[in-house]
N, CA and C atoms as a LAMMPS dump frame, in Angstrom:
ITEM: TIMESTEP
0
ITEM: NUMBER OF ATOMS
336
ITEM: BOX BOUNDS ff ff ff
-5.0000000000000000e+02 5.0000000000000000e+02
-5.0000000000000000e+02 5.0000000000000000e+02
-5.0000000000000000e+02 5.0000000000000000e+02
ITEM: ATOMS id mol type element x y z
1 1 1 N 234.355 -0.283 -46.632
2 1 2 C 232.975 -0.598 -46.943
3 1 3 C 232.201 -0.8 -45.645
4 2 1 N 230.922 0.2 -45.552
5 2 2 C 230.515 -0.096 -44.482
6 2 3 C 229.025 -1.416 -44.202
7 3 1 N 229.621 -2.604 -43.295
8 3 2 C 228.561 -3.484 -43.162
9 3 3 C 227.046 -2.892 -43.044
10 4 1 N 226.105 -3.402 -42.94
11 4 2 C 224.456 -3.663 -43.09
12 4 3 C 224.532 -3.584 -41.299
13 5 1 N 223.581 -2.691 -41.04
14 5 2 C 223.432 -3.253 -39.428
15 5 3 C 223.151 -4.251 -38.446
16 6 1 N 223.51 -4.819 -37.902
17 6 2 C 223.131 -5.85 -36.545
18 6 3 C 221.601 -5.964 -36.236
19 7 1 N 220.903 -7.059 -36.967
20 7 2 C 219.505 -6.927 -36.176
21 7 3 C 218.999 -7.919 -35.84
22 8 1 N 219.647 -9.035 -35.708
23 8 2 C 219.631 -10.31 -35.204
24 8 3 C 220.998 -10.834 -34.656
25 9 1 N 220.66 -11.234 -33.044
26 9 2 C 222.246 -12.009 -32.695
27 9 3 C 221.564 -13.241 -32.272
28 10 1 N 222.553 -14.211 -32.919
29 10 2 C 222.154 -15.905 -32.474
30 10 3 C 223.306 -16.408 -31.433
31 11 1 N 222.641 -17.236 -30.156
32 11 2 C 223.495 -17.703 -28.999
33 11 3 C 223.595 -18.737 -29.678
34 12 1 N 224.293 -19.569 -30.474
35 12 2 C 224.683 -21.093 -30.893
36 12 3 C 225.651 -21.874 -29.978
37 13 1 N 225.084 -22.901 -29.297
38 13 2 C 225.926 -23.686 -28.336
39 13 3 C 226.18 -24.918 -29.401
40 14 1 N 227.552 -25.287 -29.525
41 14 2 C 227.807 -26.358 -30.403
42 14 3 C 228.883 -27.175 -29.273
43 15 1 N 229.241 -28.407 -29.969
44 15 2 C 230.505 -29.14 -29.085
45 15 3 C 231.787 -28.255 -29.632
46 16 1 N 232.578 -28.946 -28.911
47 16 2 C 234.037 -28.417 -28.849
48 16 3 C 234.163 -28.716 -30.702
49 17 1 N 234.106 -30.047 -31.049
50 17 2 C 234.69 -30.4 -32.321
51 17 3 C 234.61 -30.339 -33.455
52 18 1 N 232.845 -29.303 -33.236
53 18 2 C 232.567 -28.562 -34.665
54 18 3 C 232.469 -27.037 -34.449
55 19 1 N 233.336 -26.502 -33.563
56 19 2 C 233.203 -25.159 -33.36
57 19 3 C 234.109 -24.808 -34.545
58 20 1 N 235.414 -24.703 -35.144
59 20 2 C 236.321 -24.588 -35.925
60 20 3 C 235.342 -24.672 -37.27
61 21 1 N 234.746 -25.744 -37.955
62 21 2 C 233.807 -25.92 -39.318
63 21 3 C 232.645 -24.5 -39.076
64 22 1 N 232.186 -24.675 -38.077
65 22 2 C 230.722 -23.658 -37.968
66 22 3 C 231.607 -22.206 -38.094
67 23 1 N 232.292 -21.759 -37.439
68 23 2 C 232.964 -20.349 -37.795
69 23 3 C 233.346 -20.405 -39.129
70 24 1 N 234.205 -21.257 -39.771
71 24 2 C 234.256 -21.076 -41.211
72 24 3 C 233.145 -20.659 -41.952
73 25 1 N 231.962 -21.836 -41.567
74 25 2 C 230.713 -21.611 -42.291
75 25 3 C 230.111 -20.464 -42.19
76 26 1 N 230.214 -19.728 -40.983
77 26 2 C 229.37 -18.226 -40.962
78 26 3 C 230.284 -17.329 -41.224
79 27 1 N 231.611 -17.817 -41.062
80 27 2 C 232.365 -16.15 -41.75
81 27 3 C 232.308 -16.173 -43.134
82 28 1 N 231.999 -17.587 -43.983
83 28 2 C 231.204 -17.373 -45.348
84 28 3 C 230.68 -16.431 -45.797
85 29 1 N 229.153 -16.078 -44.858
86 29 2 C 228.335 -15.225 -44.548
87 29 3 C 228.993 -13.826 -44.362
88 30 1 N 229.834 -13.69 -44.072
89 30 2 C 230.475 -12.508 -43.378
90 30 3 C 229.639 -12.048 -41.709
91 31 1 N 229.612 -12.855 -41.201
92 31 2 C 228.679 -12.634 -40.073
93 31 3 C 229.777 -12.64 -39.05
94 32 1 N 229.981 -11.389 -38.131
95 32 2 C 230.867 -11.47 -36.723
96 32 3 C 230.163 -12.163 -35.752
97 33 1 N 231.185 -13.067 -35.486
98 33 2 C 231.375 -13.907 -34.622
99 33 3 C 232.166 -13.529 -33.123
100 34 1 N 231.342 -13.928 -32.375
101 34 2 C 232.332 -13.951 -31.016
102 34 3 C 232.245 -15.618 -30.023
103 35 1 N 233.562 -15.665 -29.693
104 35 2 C 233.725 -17.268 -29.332
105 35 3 C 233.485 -17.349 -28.072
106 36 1 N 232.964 -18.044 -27.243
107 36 2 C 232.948 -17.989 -25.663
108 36 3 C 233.161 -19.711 -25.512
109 37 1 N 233.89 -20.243 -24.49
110 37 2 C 234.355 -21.461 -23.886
111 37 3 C 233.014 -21.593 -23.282
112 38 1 N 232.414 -22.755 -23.514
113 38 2 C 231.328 -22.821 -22.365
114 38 3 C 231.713 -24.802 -21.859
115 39 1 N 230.615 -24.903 -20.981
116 39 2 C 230.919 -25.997 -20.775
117 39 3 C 229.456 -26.841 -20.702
118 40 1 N 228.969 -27.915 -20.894
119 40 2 C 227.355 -28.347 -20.701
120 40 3 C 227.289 -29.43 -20.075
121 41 1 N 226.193 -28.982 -19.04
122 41 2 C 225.469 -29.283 -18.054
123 41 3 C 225.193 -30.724 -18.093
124 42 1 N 225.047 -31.236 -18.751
125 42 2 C 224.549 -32.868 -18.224
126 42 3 C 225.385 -33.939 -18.224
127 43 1 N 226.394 -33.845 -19.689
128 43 2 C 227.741 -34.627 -19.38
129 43 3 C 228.947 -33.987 -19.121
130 44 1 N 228.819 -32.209 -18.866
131 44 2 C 230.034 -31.592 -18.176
132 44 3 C 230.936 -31.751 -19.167
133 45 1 N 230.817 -31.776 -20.765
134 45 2 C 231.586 -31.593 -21.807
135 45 3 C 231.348 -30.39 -22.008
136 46 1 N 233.104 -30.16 -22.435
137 46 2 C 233.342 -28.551 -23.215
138 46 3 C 232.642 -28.482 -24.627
139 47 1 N 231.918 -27.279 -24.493
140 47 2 C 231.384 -26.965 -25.527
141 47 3 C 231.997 -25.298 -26.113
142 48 1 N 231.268 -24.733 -26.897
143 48 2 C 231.338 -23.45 -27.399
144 48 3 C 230.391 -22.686 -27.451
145 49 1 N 230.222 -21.6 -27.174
146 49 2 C 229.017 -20.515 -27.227
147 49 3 C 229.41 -19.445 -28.462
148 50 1 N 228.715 -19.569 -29.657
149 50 2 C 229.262 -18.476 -30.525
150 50 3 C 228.006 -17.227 -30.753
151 51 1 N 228.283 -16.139 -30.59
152 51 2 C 227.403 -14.898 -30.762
153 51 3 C 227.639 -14.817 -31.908
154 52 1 N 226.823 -14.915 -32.943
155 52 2 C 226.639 -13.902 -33.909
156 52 3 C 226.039 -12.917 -34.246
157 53 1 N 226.076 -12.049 -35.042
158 53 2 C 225.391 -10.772 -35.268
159 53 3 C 224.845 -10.877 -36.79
160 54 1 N 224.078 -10.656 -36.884
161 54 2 C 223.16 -11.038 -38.89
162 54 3 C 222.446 -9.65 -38.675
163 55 1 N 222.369 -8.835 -39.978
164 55 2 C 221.767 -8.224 -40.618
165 55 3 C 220.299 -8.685 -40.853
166 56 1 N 219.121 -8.302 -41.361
167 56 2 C 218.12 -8.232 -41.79
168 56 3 C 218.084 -9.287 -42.611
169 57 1 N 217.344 -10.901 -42.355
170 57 2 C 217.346 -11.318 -43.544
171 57 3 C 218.546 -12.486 -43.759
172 58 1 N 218.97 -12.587 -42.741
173 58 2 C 220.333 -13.373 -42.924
174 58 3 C 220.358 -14.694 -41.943
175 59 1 N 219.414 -14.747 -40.721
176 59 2 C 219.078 -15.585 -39.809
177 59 3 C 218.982 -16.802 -40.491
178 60 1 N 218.021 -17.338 -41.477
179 60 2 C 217.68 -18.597 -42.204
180 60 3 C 219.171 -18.961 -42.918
181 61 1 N 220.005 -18.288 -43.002
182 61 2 C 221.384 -18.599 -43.528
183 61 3 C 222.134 -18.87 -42.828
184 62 1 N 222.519 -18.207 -41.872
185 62 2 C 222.997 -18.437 -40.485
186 62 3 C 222.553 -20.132 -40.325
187 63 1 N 221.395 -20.674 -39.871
188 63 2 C 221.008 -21.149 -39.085
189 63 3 C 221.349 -22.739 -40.075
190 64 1 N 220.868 -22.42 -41.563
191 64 2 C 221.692 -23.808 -42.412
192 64 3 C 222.653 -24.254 -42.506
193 65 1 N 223.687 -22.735 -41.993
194 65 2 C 225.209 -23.123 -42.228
195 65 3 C 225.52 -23.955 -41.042
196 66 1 N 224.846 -23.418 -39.9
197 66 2 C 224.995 -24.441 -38.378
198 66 3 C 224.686 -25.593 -38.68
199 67 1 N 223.459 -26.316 -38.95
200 67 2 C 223.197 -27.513 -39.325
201 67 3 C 223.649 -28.402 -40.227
202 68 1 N 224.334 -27.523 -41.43
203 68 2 C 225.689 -28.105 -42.311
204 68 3 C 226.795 -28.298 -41.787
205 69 1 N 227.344 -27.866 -40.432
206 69 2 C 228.167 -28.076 -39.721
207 69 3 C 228.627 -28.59 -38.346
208 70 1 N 227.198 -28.533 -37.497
209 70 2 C 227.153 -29.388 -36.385
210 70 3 C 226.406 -30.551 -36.391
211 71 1 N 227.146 -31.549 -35.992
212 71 2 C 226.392 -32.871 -36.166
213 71 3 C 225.976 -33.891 -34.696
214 72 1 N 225.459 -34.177 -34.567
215 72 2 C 224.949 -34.956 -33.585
216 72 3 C 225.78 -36.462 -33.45
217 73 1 N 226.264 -36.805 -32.285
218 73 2 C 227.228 -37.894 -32.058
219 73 3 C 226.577 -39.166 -30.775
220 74 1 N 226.741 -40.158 -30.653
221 74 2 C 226.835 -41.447 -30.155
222 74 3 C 227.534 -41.312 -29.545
223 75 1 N 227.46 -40.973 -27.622
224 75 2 C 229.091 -41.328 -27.057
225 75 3 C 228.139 -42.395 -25.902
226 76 1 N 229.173 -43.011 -25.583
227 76 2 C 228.708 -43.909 -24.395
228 76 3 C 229.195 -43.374 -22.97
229 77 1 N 227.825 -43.719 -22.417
230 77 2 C 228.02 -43.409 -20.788
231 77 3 C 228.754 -44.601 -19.531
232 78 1 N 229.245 -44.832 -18.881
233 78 2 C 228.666 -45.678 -18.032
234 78 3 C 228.381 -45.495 -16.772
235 79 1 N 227.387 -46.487 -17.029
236 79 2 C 226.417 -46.06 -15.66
237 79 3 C 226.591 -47.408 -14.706
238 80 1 N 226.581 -47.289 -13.638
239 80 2 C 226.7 -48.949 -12.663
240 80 3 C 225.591 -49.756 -12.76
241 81 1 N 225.157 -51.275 -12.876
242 81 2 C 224.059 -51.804 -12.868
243 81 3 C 223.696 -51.583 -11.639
244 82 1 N 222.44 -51.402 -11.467
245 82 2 C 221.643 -51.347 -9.898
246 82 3 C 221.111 -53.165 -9.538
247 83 1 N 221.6 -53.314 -8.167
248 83 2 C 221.287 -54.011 -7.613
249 83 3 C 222.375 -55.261 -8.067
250 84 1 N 223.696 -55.259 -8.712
251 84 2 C 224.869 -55.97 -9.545
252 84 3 C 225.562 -56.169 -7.471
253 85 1 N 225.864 -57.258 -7.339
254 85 2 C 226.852 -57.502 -6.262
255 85 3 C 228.334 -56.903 -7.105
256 86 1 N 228.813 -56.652 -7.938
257 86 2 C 229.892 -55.768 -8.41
258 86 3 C 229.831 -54.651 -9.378
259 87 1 N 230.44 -53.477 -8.786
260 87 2 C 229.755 -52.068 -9.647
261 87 3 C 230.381 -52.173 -11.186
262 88 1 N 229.943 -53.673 -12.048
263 88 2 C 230.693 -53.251 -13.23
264 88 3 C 229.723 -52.191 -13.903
265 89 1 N 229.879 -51.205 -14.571
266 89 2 C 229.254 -50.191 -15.467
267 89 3 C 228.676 -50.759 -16.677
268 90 1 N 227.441 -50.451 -17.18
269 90 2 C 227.4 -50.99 -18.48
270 90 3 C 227.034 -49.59 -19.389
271 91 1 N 228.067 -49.666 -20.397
272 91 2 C 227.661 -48.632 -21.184
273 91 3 C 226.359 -48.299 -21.933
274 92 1 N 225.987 -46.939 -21.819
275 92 2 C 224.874 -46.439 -22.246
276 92 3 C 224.91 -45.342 -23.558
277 93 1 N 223.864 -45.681 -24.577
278 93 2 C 224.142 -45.253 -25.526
279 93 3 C 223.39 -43.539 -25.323
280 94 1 N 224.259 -42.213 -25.293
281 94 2 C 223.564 -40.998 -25.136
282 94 3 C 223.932 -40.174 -26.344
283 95 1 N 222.871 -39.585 -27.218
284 95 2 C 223.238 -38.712 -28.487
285 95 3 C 223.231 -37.122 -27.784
286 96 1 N 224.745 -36.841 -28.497
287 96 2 C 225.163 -35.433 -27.771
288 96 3 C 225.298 -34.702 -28.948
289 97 1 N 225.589 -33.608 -29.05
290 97 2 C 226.434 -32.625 -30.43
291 97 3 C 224.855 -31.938 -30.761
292 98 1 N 225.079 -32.054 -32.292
293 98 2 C 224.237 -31.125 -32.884
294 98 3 C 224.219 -29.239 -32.558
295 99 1 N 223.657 -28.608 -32.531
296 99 2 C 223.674 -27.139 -32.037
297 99 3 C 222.413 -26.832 -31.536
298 100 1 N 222.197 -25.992 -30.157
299 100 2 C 221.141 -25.246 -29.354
300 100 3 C 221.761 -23.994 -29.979
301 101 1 N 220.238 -23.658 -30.878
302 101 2 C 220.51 -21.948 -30.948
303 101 3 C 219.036 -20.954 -30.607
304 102 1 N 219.34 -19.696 -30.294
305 102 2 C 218.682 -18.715 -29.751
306 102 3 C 218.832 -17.543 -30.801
307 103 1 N 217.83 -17.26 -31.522
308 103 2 C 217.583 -16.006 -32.457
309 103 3 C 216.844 -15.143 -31.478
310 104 1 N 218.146 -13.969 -31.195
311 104 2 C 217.062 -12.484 -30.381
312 104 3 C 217.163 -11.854 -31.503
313 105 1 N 215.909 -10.596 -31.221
314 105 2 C 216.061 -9.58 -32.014
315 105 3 C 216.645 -8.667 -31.275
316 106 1 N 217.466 -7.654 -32.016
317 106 2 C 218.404 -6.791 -31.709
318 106 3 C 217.727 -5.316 -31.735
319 107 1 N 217.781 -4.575 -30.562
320 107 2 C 216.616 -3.322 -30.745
321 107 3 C 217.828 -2.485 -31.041
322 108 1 N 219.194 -2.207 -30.807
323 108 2 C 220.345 -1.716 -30.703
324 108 3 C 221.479 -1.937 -30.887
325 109 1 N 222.649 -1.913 -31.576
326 109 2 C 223.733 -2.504 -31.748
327 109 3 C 224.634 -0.502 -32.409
328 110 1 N 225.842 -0.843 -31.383
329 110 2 C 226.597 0.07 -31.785
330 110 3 C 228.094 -0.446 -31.205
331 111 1 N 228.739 0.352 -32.335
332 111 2 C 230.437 -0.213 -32.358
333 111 3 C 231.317 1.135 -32.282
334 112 1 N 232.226 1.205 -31.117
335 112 2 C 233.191 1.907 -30.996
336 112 3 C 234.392 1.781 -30.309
């Protein structure tokens, strides 16, 4: 059976610990997936980069199943008190997770 063509690919950056739920959720969809290791920039936690590819019409589906599956988390930082005669750290509350995604449109897509 031949798939519907490629006319939307989404860059979805999720954490490491809902990458496993979110692929379930879009191969639901039947949407190809490709996995990339990434890592992010501000607390230098491993994350995931997943490409997908959607047909015409399939983006708003895509994009619920992410939000049904990546969730936003509470981790604590610590940071040193400034101006403390001893560097104890006091933890800081920073919300990480959830998903950064990027809908391109696709002018071309071919498979061989």
């Amino acid at each position: 059976m031949e798939r519907p063509p490629i006319r939307h690919l989404i860059a979805a950056v999720v954490q490491e610990q809902d990458v496993d739920l979110a692929a379930r959720a879009l191969n639901v969809l039947g949407a190809p997936i490709i996995h990339l290791a990434s890592t992010g920039g501000f607390l230098g936690r491993r994350n995931a980069t997943l490409l997908i590819g959607l047909p015409e019409g399939m983006t708003e589906k895509a994009v619920e199943a992410l939000q049904r599956s990546c969730r936003q988390r509470v981790e604590y930082l610590a940071i040193p008190l400034e101006g403390s005669p001893l560097p104890l750290p006091t933890p800081v509350p920073v919300t990480v997770g959830g998903a950064t995604i990027f809908a391109i449109p696709v002018e071309r897509f071919e498979e061989f």
